[in-house]
C-alpha positions in Angstrom: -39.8 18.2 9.1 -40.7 15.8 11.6 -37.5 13.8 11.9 -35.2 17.6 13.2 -38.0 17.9 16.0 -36.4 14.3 17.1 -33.3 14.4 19.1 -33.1 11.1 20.5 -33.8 7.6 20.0 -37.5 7.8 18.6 -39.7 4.9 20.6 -43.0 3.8 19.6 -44.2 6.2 22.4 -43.1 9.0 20.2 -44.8 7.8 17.1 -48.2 7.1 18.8 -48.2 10.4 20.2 -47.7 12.2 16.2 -50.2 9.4 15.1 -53.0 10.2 17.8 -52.9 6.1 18.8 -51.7 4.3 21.2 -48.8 2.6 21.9 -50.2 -0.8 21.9 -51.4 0.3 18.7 -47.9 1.4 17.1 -46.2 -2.1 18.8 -48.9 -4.0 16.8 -48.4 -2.5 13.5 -44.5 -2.4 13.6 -44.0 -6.2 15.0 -46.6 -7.3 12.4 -48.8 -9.0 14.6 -52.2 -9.2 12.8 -54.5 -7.6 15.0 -56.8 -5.9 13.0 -55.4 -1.8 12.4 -57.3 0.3 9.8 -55.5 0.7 6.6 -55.1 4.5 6.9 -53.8 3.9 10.4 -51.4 1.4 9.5 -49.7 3.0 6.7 -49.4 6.4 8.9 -47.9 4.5 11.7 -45.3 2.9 9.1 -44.6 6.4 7.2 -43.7 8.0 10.4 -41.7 4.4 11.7 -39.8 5.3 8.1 -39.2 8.8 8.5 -38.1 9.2 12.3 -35.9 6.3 11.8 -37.2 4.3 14.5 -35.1 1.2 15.5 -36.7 -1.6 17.5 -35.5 -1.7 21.0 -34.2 -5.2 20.8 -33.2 -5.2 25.0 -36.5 -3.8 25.5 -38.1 -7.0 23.9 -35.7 -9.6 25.1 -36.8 -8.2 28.8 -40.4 -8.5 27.9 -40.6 -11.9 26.1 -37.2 -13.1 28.1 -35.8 -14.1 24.4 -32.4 -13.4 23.6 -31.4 -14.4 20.1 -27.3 -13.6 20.5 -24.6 -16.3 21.5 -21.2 -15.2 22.8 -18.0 -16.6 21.3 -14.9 -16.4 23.6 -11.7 -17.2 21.8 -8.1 -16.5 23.1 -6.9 -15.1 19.6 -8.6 -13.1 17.3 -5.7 -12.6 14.7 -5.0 -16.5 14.9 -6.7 -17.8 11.5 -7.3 -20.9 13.2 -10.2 -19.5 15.7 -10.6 -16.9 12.8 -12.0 -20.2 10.6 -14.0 -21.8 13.5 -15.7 -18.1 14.2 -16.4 -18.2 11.0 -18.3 -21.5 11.4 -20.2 -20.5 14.8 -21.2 -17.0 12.9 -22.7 -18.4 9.4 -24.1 -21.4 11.4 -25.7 -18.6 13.7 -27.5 -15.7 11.5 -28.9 -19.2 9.4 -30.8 -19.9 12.7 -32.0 -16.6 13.1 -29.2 -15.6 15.6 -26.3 -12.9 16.1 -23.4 -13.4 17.7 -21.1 -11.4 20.4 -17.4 -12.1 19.9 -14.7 -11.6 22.5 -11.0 -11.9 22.2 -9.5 -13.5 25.5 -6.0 -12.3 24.3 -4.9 -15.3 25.8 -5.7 -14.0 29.1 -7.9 -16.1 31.7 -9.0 -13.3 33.9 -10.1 -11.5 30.9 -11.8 -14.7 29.8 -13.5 -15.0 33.1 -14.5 -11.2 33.1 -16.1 -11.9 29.6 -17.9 -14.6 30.6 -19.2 -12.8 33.6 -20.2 -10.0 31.3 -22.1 -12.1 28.9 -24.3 -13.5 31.5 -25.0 -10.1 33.2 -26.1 -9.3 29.9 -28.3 -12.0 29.6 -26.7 -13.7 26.8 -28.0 -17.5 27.7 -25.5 -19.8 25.8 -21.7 -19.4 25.3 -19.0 -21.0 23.2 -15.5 -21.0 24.9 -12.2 -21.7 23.8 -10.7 -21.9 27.3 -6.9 -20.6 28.4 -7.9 -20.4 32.1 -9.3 -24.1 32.0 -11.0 -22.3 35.3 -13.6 -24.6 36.9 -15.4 -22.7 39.8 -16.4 -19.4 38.0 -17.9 -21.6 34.8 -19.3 -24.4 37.2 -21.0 -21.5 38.9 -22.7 -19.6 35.9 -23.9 -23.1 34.8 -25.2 -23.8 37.6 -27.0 -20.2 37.0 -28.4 -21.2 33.6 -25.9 -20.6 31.0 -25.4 -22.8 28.3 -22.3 -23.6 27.2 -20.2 -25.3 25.3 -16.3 -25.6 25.3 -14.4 -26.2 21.7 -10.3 -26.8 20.8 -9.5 -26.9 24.6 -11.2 -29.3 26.9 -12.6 -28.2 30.2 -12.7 -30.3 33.3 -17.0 -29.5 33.7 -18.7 -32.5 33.2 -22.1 -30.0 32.4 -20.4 -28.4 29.6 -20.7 -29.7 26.5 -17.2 -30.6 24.5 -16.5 -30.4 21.1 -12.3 -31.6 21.0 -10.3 -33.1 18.5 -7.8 -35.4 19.0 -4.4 -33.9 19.1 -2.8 -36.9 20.2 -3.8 -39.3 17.2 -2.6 -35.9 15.0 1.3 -35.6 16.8 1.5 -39.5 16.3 0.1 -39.0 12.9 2.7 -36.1 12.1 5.9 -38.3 13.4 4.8 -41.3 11.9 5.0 -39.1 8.6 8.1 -37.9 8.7 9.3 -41.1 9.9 7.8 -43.0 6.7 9.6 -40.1 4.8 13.2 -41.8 6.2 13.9 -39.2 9.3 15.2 -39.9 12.4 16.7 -36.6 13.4 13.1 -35.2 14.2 13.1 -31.9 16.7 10.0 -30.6 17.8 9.3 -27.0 18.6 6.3 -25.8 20.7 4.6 -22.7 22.6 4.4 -23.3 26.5 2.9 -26.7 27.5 0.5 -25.6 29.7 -2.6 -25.9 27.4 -3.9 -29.8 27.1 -4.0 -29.3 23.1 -0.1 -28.7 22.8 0.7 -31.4 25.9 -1.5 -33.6 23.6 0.5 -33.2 20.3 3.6 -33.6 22.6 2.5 -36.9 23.6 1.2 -38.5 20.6 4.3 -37.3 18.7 7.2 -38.8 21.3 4.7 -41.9 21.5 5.1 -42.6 17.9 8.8 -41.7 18.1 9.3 -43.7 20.7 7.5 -46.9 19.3 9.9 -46.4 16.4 12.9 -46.7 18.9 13.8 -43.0 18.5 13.8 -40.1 20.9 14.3 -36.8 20.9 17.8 -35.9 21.4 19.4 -32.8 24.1 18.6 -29.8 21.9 15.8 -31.0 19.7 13.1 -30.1 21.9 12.8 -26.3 21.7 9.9 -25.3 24.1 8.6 -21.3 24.8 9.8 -20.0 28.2 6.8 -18.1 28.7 4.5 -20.1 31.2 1.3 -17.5 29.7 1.4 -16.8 25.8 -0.1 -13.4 25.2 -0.8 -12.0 21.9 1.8 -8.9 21.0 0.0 -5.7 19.5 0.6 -6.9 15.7 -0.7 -10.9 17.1 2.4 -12.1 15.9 4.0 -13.9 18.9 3.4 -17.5 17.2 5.6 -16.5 14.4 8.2 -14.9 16.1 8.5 -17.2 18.7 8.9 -20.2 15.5 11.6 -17.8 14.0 13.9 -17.7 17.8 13.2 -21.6 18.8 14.2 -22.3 14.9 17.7 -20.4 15.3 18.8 -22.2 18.6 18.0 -25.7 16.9 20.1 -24.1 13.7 22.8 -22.9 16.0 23.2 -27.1 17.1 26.2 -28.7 15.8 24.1 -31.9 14.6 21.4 -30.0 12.8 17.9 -31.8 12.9 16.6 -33.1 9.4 13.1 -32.5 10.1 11.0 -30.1 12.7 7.8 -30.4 13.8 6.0 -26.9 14.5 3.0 -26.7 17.5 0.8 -25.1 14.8 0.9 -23.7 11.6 1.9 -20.0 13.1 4.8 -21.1 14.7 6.0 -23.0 11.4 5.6 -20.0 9.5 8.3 -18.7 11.8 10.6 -21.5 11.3 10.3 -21.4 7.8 11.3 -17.4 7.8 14.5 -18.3 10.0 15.2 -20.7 7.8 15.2 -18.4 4.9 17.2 -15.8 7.2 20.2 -18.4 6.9 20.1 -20.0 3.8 19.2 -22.9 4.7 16.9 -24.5 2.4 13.3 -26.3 3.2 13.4 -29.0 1.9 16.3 -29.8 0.8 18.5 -28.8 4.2 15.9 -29.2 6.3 12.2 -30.6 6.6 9.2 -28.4 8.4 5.7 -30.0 9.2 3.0 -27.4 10.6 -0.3 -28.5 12.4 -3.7 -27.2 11.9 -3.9 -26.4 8.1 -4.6 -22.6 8.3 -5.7 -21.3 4.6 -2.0 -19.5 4.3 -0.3 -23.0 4.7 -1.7 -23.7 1.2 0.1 -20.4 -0.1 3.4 -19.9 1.9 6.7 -21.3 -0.4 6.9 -23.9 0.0 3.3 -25.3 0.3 3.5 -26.3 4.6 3.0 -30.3 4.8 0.7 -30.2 8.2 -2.2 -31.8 10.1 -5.2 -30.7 9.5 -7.7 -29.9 12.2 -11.3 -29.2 11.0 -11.7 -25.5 12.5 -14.7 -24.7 10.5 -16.3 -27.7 10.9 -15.4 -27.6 14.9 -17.3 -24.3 15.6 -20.6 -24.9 12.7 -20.8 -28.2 14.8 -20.2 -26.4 18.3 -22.8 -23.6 17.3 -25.5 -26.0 16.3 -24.6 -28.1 20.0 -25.4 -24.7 21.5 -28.4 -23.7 19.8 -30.0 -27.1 20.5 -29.1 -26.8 23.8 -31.1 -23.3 24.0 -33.8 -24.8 22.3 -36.1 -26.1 24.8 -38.7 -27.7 23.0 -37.6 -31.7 22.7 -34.0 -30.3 24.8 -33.1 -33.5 26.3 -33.3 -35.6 23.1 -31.4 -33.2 21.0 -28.9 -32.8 23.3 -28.1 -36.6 23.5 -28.1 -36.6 19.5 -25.4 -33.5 19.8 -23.7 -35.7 22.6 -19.7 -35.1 23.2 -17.6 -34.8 19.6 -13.9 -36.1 19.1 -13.0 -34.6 15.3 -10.1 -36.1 13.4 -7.0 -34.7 12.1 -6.1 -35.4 8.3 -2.5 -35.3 6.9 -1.8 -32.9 4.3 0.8 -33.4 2.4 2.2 -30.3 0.7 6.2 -29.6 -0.5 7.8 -28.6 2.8 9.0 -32.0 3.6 11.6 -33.8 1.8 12.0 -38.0 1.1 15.3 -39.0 2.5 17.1 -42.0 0.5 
């Protein structure tokens, strides 16, 4: 059979030579391109295409045509369903344009992000969509300035070429005090992951702004912050949990226990609410929890996480159709002031982990 004579990848070189054409000949029939084959030529080219199994080289046509149809995704946490939901959104957004995408997990590590960038340019991958933990100017200034495309979501980057797609974490920790506020707390603690990334200095702000406004504060104790300066993901990508469960048991451990806490993300109160359950104490009836970002198991933990949602599907389906206009260089400059710089909004969510007080 002709398919065990072939050992390696069969090329369109190989099939000419069993067909007794050329290779200009083969290319033509297997990319379809209407220049007049015989019939009897045709289908012979196509049976042997079918039975040697030949794959098109796709690098071998992207260096002749100089068209790459793949987009790389950079995202600092794979097992977060947060960038899970908004990969989701770049990916179906993607193959419905005709495109595929390269996904690389960061791990919460900016020289690996940086390494991954570099490798997705070397690799002639011509438009990239970053969720930055670096927030590294000089190496992404400098492949810009080479040609790549790119646009930065959930984290904004100080590159004024780069294209943001943000949402407005300070309008969402306002948003979350003023909640539990209006729901009669004033013993409101706040726990958080490191404040080194803008998003979480961002809920920070808004959230003491509106306490502040309401002539409350947050008292020694009730701010319960990481001491890690770098989060990095653990093997299992459960460090946002676990690190909710051990700031939850030092505000627990306080004489004046708070009456509400506010969580960084949904992760994190996950965490809180398994501590909680550790000790007996009961949410909400001891104690109120409030999440932020709406991730789908906030809708199915017990009880139901009352959090802020943040449109992570909608952030990357409108981050990958920036990019792919942005690619697109037909009418480019118009499209890309349509696409312009996006602020999404955060929604309240009101769900059964937070209690009324009288």
């Amino acid at each position: 059979m002709v398919g065990e004579r072939m050992k390696k990848r069969v090329t369109i070189h190989d099939i000419a030579k069993l067909a007794g054409v050329s290779s200009a000949t083969v290319s033509r029939v297997l990319s379809n391109s209407g220049y007049p084959v015989s019939d009897k030529v045709r289908c012979r080219i196509q049976e042997l295409a079918d039975e040697l199994h030949y794959i098109p080289n796709q690098i071998g046509k992207q260096l002749k045509t100089d068209i790459n149809r793949t987009i790389g995704v950079i995202i600092p946490s794979i097992s977060n369903p947060f960038y899970a939901a908004a990969t989701l959104g770049i990916e179906e957004t993607a193959r419905k344009n005709g495109y595929q995408v390269f996904l690389c997990n960061s791990r919460q590590d900016g020289r690996l992000e940086e390494a991954y960038l570099q490798t997705l340019f070397e690799k002639q991958v011509k438009g990239v969509i970053l969720s930055s933990i670096s927030g590294s100017r000089d190496p992404i200034e400098r492949l810009i300035r080479l040609g790549l495309q790119l646009v930065a979501i959930d984290q904004p980057l100080d590159v004024t070429e780069a294209v943001q797609i943000g949402f407005d974490y300070r309008q969402g920790g306002r948003m979350a005090a003023l909640h539990l506020i209006g729901q009669g707390h004033r013993a409101i603690s706040y726990v958080t992951a490191s404040l080194d990334r803008p998003s979480r200095r961002q809920i920070y702000e808004g959230f003491t702004e509106a306490l502040h406004e309401a002539g409350l504060s947050l008292p020694e104790g009730y701010l319960q912050i990481t001491e890690e300066s770098v989060l990095r993901e653990s093997a299992e990508g459960s460090f946002e949990c676990e690190n909710g469960r051990a700031l939850a048991r030092k505000l627990l451990a306080l004489p004046a226990r708070p009456t509400a806490i506010f969580a960084c993300n949904d992760m994190t109160a996950f965490g809180v609410l398994q501590q909680c359950a550790a000790e007996g104490v009961s949410v909400p009836d001891d104690v109120s929890v409030m999440g932020f970002d709406d991730i789908l198991f906030s809708s199915m933990v017990s009880p139901g996480l009352t959090t802020i949602k943040q449109p992570d599907y909608e952030m990357g389906r409108l981050a990958c159709e920036v990019l792919l206009a942005r690619l697109d260089e037909s009418g480019l400059e118009e499209k890309q002031e349509e696409a312009g710089q996006k602020l999404l909004k955060p929604r309240l969510i009101e769900r059964a982990s937070v209690k009324r007080l009288d």
